[in-house]
N, C-alpha and C positions, 0 to 999 in steps of 0.2 A: 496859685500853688496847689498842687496835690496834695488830700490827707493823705495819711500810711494806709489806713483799715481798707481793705479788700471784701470783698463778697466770692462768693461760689458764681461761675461761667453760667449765663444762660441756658438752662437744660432746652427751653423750649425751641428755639433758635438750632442746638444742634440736632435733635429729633428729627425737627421738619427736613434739614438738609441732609441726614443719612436717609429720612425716608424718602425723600426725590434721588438721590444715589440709586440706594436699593429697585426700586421701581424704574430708575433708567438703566438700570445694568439688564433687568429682567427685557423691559421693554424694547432694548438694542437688540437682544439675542432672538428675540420672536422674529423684528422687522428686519434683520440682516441675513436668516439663514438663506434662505433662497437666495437671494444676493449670493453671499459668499459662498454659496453652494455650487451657483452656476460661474462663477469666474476664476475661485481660486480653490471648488474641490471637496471645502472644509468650511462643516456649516458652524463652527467655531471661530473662523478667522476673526472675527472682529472683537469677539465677547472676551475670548482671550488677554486681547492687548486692552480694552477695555478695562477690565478687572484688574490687570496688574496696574496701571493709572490712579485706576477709583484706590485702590491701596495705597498706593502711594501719596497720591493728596490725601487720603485721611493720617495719616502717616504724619505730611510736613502739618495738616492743621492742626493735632493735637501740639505739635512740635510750639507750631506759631501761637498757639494758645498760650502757650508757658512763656511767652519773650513779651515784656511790658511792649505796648506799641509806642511808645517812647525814641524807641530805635528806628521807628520809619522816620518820626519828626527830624532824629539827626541826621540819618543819612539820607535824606529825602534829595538830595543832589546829586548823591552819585547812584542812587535805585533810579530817577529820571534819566540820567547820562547812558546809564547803563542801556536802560530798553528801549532809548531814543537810538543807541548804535545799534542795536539788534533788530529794529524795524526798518536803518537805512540799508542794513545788508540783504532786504528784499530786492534791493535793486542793484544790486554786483551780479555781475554775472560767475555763473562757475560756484555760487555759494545759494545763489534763490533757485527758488523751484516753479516750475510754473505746473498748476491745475487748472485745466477749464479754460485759457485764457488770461489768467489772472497769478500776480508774482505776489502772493499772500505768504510763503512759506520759505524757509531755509534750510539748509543739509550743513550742521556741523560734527558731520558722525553719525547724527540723528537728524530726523526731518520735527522740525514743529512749525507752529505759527506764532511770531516774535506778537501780533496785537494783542494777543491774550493776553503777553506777559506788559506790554504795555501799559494797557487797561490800566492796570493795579498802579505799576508807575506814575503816570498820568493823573489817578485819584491824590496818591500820598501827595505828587509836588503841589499839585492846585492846594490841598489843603498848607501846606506847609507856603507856598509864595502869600495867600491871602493872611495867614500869620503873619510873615514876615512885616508887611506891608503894615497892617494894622501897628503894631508894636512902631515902626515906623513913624507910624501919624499920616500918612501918606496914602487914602484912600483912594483917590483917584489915579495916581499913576502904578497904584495895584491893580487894578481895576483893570486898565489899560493893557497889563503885563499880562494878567488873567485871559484876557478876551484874545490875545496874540499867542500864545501857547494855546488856548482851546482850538480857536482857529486853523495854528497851523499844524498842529498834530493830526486835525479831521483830514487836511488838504494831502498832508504824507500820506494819511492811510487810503483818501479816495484815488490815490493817482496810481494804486496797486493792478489794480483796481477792485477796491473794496468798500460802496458806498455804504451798507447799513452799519460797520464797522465806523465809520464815518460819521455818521448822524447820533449813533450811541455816543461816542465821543463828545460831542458838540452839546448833546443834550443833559449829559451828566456835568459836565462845565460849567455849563448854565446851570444849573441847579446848584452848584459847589458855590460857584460867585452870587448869584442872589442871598443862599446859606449863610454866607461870610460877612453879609452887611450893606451887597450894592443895594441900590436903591433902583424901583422895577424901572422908572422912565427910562432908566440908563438903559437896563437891558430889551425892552422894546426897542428904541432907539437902534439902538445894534440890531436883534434879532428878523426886524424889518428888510434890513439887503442883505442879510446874512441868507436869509428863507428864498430871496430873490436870486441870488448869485446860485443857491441849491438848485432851485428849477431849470436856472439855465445849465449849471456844470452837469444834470441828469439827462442832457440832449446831446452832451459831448461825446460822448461812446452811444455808439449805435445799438450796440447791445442792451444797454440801461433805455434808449429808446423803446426799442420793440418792447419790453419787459412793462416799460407804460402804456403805451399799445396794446399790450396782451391782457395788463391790466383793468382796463375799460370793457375791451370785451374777448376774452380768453378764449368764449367758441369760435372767435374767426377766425382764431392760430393754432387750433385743432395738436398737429402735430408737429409744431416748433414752440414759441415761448407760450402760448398759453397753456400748453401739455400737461406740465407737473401739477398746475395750481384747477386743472379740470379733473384730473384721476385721484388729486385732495379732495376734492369736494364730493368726487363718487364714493368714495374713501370714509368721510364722517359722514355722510347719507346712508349709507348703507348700516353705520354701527346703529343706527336708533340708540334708542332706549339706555337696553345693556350690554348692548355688542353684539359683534357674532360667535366671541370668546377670544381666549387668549389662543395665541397660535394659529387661528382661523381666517387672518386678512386673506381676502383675493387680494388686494392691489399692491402687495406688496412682491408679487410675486411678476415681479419685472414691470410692474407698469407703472411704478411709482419710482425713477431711476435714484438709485442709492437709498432705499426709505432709511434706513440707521442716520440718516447724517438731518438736512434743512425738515425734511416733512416727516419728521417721526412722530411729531404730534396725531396727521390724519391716520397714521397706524392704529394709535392708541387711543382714535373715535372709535374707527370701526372696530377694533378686537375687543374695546372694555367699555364703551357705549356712551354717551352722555354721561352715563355712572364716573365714568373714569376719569372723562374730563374734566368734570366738575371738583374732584378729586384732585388731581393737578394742579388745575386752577386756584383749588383753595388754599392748598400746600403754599404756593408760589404768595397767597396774599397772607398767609401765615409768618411767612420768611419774611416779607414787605414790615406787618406790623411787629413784628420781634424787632427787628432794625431798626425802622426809625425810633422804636421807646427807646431804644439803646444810643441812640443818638442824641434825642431831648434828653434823656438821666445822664450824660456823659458828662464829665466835671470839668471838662474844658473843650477851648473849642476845635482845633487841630483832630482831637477826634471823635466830636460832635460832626466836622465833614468825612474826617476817613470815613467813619461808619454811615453815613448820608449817600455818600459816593460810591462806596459798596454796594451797599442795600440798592439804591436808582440804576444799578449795572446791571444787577441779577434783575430786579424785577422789568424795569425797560426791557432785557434784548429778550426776556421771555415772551412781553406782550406783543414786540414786536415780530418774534417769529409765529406766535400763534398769529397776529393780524395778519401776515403774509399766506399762511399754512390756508386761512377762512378767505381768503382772496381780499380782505379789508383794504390792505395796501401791495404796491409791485411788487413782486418778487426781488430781494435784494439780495438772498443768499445769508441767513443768517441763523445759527444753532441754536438750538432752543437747549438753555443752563441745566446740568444734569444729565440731557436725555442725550442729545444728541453725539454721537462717536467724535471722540476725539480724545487723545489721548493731554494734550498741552491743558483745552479747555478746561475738562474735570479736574487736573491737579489743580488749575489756577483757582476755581470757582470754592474748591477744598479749602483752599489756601486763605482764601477772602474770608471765609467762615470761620476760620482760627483767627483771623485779625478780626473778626466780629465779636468773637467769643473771648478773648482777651481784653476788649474794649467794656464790656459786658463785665467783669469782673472789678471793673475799679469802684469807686466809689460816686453812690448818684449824688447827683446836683439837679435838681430839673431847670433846661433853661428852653427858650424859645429859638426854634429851630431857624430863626434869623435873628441873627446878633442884630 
């Protein structure tokens, strides 16, 4: 049961997250003018819609701030139903939209990207089914239910085709089910042909081949898929230190295609230096350890995982697009939280940080972040 008494919201938690806002509003508007300058005119286009978004998630977070998270745990059935339909409408034709190859997005009046809204989805049910289950008495066939929703949400969203979206999925799961009380042999066990069935499903699209390919060795695909991730690397080479300044990148100035969106990191080596990135970087582990304490102080356990699952979204797909941006791992195509354009993403990641920042306000209990 819940005490009554309340505390004051995490200041530090929302700090960190309007300061990675603010520095990717600034940061989109450096890496995109040229961009938007040379296709549509207006070296505004992007920072525009951008800013009206970033207002608007701060907007719904303060909003979600004030609603006990209480109200995910009950409607956690129909918030899943919900963005489990709005992720199968990527595949209707006449309602999804295709970029690049790939049916990641939908047009209902508006265009977004249904995985973002997912995500969040996705987090509250895992937390709310491992609930159930326990209350239950019935570990193992939560367990079971757990691994078949993480699973088959990753396989909807790789068949988009959107593998890193995919792999975030699968790894925040994993982390929510272990969280919740499985026991690791289990999920070794699983994660074993889980890792095997990956390697092969990334041979299945020829595209996600070459991308491995270009991977290994990126100069030999010069100007096909190892392209982006070689003018990245010319890109934080060239910032040293403490950049070449802000508004100063060469490479964004077409040779880096799209910099506001997957590689706006290498922007903001070279324009703000090491200095900058490291900066980032710490912001990003600032936000990490603000959530998890909020997760261990959380007075129960439903949102000891919401906030677990949150926290491992933003920080996961940030490491994973800096590891992609540094050539660590393939190129999969993945937005770095904050920075990168998109107008769906920053309400959603807003959004999460009001469900942070309301969890943050209840009353501590310290418990061990595996029941």
């Amino acid at each position: 049961m819940k005490s009554n008494g309340k505390k004051k919201a995490d200041f530090l938690i929302l700090l960190f997250a309007l300061a990675l806002t603010a520095l990717g509003l600034l940061m989109i508007f450096s890496a995109s003018a040229p961009y938007a300058k040379s296709r549509f005119g207006d070296i505004y286009y992007f920072i525009k819609d951008q800013m009206v978004a970033a207002l608007i998630g701060i907007t719904v977070m303060m909003i979600v701030s004030l609603l006990n998270y209480d109200l995910f745990r009950k409607f956690a059935w129909f918030i899943f139903a919900g963005g489990l339909v709005l992720l199968l409408l990527t595949y209707v034709p006449g309602i999804s939209v295709e970029h690049n190859d790939a049916r990641r997005w939908i047009n209902i009046g508006f265009e977004f990207q249904p995985s973002e809204l997912y995500k969040l989805a996705f987090i509250i049910f895992m937390a709310r089914i491992i609930i159930y289950f326990k209350e239950k008495q019935k570990p193992l066939i939560g367990y079971i239910t757990a691994i078949v929703i993480t699973l088959g949400s990753a396989f909807i969203i790789y068949k988009q085709p959107h593998l890193s979206a995919a792999v975030i999925i699968t790894l925040i799961g994993f982390v929510i089910i272990y969280a919740g009380g499985a026991k690791l042999k289990y999920l070794i066990i699983t994660v074993v042909p889980v890792t095997a069935l990956a390697a092969v499903g990334a041979f299945t699209y020829d595209y996600m081949k070459d991308r491995i390919m270009a991977w290994i060795d990126p100069f030999a695909y010069p100007s096909v898929e190892g392209y982006q991730v070689i003018q990245s690397l010319y890109a934080i080479a060239s910032g040293g230190l403490f950049g070449v300044g802000l508004g100063k990148s060469t490479q964004k100035f077409l040779y880096i295609p799209e910099p506001q969106n997957d590689f706006i990191f290498s922007i903001i080596a070279e324009e703000l230096g090491y200095i900058g990135v490291f900066l980032v970087i710490t912001l990003f582990c600032m936000l990490l350890w603000r959530g998890i304490r909020i997760a261990i102080f959380c007075e129960d356990l439903f949102g000891t995982l919401l906030a677990l699952g949150i926290t491992s979204l933003i920080f996961v797909q940030a490491a994973l697009n800096i590891a992609v941006v540094t050539g660590l791992v393939p190129n999969t195509g993945i937005a770095l939280p904050f920075f990168s354009a998109g107008g769906t993403s920053i309400v959603m990641f807003l959004t999460e940080i009001g469900i942070l920042l309301n969890i943050s306000k209840q009353p501590e209990k310290k418990r061990e972040l595996k029941a």
